[in-house]
C-alpha positions, -999 to +999 in steps of 0.1 A: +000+000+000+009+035-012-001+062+013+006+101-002+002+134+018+010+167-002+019+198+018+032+234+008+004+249-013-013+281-005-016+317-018+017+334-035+022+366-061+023+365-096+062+358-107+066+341-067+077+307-063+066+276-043+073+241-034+051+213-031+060+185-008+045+152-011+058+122+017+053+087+009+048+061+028+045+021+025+063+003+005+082+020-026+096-016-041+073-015-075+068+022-082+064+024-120+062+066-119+054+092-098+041+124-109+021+159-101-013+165-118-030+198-110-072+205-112-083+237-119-118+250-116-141+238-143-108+222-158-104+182-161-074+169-142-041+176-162-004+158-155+019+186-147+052+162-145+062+125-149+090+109-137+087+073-147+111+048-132+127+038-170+122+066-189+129+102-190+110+132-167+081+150-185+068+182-181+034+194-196+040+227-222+026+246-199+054+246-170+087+235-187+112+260-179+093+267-146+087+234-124+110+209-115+099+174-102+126+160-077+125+130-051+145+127-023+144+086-016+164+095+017+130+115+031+106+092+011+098+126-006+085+140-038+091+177-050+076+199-074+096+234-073+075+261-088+089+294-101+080+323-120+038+314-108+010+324-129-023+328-122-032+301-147-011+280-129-042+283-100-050+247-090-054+215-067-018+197-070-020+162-064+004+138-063+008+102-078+022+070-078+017+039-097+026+008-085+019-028-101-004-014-122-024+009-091-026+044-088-027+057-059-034+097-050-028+123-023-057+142-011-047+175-029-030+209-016-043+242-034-022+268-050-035+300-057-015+326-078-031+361-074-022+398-062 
């Protein structure tokens, strides 16, 4: 079992940064990918970035340049670094993992970009 709990969202400027924390816990053996997704209002969930196990790290269109996935396996941790924040990057950032086939989800942290 795969449990995720996001932390670090909240309300920040246009052009501020943030980081979103999100702790594992469980067993890791079997993780196929872990990744952020964001939801914003009236908006279908979208993945934000990917970071398979066997492949390469991919960011949506959207936020390459800006956010950087990361994991630290010491802290059982995954990262998403946010700069240069846009208001059209307002959201619920949730984390995921896939293992053997399962997804699994955290319950979501909100970002809001305004003045």
């Amino acid at each position: 079992q795969v449990q995720l709990v996001e932390s670090g969202g909240g309300l920040v400027q246009p052009g501020g940064s943030l980081r979103l924390s999100c702790a594992t816990s469980g067993s890791i053996f079997g993780i196929d990918a872990l990744g952020w997704y964001r939801q914003a209002p009236g908006k279908e969930r979208e993945v934000v970035a990917l970071m398979p196990t066997y492949s390469n790290t991919n960011y949506a269109d959207s936020v390459k340049g800006r956010f950087t996935i990361s994991r630290d396996n010491a802290k059982n941790t995954v990262y998403l670094q946010m700069n240069s924040l846009k208001p059209e990057d307002t959201a619920v950032y949730y984390c995921n993992a896939v293992r053997y086939g399962r997804s699994f989800w955290g319950q979501g942290t909100q970002v809001t970009v305004s003045s």
